[in-house]
N, CA, C and O atoms as CSV, one atom per row, in Angstrom:
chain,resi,resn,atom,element,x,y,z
A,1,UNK,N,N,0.844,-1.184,0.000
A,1,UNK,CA,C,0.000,0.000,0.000
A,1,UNK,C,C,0.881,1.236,0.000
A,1,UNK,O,O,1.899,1.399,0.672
A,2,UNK,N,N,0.456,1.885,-0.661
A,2,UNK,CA,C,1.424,3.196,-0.951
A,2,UNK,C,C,0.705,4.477,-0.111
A,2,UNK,O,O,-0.497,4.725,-0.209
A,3,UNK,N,N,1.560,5.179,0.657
A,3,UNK,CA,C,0.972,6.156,1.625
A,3,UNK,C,C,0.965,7.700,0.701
A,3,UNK,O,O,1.603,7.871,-0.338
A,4,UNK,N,N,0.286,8.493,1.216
A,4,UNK,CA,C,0.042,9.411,0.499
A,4,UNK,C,C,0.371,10.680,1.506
A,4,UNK,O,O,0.434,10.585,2.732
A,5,UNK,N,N,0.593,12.039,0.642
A,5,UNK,CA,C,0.966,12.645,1.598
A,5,UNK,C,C,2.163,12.767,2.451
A,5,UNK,O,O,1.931,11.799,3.175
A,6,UNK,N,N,3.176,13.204,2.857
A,6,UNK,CA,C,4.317,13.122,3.763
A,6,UNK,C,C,3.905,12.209,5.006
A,6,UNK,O,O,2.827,11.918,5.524
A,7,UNK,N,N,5.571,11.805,5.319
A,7,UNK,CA,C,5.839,10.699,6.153
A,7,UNK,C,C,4.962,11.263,6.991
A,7,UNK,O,O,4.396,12.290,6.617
A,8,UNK,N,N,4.613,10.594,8.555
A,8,UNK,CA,C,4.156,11.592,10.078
A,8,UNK,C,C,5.790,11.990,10.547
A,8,UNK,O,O,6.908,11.482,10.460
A,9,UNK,N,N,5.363,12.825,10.917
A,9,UNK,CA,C,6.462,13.388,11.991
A,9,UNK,C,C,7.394,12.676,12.791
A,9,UNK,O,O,6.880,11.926,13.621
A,10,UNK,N,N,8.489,12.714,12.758
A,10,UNK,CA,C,9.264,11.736,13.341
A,10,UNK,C,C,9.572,12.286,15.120
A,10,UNK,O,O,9.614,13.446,15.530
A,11,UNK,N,N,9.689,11.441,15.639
A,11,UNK,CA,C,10.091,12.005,17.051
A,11,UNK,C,C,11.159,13.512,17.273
A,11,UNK,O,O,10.719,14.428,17.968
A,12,UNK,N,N,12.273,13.606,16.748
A,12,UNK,CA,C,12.967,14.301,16.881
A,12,UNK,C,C,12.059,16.056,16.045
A,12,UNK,O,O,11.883,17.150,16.581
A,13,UNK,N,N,11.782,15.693,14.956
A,13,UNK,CA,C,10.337,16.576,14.536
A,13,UNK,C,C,9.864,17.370,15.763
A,13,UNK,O,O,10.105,18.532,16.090
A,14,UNK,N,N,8.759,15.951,16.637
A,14,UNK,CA,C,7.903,16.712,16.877
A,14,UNK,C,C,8.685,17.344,19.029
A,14,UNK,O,O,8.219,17.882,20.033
A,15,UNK,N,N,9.699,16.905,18.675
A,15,UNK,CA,C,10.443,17.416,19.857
A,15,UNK,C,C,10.786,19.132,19.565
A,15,UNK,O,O,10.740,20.072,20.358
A,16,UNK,N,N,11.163,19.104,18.012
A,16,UNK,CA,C,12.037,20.220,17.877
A,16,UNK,C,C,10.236,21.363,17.396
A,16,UNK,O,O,10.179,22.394,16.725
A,17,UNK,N,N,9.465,20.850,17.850
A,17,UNK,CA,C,7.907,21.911,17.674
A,17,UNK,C,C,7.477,22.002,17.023
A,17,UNK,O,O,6.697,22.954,16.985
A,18,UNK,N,N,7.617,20.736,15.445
A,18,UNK,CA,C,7.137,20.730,14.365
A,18,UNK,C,C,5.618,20.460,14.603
A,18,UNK,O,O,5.183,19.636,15.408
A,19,UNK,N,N,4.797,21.346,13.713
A,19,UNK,CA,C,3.479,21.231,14.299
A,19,UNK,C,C,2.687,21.561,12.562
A,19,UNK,O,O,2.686,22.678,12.045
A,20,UNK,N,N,2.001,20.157,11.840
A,20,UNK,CA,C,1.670,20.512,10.423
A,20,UNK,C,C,0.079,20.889,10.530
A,20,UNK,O,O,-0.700,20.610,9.618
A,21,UNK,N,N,-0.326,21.551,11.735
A,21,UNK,CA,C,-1.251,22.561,11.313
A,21,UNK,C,C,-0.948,23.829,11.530
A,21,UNK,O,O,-1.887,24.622,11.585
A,22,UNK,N,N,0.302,24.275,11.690
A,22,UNK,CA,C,0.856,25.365,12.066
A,22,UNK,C,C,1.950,25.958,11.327
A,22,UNK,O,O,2.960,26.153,12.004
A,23,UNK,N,N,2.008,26.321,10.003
A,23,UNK,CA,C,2.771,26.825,9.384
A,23,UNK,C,C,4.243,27.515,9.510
A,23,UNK,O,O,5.233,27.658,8.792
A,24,UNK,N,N,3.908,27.795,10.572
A,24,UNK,CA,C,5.038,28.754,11.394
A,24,UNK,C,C,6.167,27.965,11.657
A,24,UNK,O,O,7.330,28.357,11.555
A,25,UNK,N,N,5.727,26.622,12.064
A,25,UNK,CA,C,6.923,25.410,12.475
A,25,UNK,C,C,7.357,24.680,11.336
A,25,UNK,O,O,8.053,23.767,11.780
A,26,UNK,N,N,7.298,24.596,9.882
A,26,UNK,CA,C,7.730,24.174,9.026
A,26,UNK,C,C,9.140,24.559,8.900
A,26,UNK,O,O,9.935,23.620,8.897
A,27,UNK,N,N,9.599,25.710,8.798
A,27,UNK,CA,C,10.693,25.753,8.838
A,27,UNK,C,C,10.808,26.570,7.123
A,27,UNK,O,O,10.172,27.607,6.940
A,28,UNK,N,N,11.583,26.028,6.095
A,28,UNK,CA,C,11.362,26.657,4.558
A,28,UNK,C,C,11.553,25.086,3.678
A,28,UNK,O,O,12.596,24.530,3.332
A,29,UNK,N,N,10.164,24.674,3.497
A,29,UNK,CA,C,10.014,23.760,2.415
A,29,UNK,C,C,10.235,24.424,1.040
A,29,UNK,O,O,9.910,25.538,0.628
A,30,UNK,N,N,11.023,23.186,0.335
A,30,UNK,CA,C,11.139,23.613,-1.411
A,30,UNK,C,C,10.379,23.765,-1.876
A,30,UNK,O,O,9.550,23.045,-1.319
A,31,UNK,N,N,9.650,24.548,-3.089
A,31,UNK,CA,C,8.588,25.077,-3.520
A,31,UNK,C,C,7.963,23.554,-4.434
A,31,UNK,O,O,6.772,23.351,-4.667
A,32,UNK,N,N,9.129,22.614,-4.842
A,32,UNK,CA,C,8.871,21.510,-5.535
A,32,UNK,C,C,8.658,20.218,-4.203
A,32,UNK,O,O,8.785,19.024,-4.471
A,33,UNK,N,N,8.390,20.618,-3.079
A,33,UNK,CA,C,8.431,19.154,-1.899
A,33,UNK,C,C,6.865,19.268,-1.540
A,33,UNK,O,O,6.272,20.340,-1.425
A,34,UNK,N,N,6.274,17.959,-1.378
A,34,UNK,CA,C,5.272,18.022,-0.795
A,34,UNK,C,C,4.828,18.750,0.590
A,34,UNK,O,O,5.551,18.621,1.577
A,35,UNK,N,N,3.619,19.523,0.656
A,35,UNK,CA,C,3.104,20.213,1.174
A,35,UNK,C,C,3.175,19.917,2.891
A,35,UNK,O,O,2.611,18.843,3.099
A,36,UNK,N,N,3.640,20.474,4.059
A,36,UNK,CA,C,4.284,19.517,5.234
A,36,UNK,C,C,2.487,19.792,5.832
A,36,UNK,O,O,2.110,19.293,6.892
A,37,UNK,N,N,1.649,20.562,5.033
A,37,UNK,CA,C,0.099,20.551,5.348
A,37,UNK,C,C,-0.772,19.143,5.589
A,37,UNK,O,O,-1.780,18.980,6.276
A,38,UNK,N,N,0.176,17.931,4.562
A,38,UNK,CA,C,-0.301,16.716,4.492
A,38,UNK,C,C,-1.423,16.524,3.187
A,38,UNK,O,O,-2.082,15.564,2.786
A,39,UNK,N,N,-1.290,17.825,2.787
A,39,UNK,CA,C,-2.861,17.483,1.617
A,39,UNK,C,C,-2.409,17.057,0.171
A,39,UNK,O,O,-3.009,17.225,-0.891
A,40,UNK,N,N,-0.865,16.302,0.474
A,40,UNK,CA,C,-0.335,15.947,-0.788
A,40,UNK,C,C,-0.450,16.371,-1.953
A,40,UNK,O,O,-0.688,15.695,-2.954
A,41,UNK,N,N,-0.242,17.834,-1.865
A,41,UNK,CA,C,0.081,18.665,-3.017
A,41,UNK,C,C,1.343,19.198,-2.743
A,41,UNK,O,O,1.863,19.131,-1.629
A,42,UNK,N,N,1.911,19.783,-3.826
A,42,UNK,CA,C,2.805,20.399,-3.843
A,42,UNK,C,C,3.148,21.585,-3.223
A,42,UNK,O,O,2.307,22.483,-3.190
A,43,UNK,N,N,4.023,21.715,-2.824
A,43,UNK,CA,C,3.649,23.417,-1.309
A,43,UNK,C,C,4.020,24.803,-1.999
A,43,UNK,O,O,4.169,25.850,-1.368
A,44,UNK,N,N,4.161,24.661,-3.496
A,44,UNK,CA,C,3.670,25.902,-4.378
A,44,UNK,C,C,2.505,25.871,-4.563
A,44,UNK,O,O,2.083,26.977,-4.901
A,45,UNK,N,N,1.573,24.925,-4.489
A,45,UNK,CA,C,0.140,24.794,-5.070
A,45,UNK,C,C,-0.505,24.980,-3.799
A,45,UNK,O,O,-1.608,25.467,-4.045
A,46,UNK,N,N,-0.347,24.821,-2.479
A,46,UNK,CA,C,-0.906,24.596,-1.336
A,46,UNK,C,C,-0.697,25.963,-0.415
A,46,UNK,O,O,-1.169,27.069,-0.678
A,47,UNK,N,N,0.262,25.558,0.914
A,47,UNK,CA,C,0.055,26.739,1.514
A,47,UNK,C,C,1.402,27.704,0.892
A,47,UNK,O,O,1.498,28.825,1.393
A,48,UNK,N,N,2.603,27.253,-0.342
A,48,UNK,CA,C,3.443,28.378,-0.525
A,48,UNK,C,C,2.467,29.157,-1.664
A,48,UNK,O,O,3.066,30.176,-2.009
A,49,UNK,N,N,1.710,29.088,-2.077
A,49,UNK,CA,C,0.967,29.995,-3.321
A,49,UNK,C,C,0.632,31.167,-2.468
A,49,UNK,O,O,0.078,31.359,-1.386
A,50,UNK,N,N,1.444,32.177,-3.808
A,50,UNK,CA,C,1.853,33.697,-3.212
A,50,UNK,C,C,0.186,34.425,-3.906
A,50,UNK,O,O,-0.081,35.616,-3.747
């Protein structure tokens, strides 16, 4: 079965305050990496669209 969407959060992640309903804690995703929103789009198409 193929998962969709980015991995979950790995421990060290969610130690360091990574939080994917919270934009603020992403950090700077590539405009070409999936969306750390989880809605498996692309994060130019998702929350980076200016």
């Amino acid at each position: 079965a193929e998962q969709k969407g980015p991995p979950p959060p790995t421990p060290e992640a969610i130690e360091a305050g990574f939080d994917e309903t919270d934009p603020t804690t992403w950090g700077n995703p590539g405009r070409n990496d999936s969306c750390p929103c989880g809605s498996g789009k692309k994060f130019k198409h998702c929350h980076g669209a200016l």
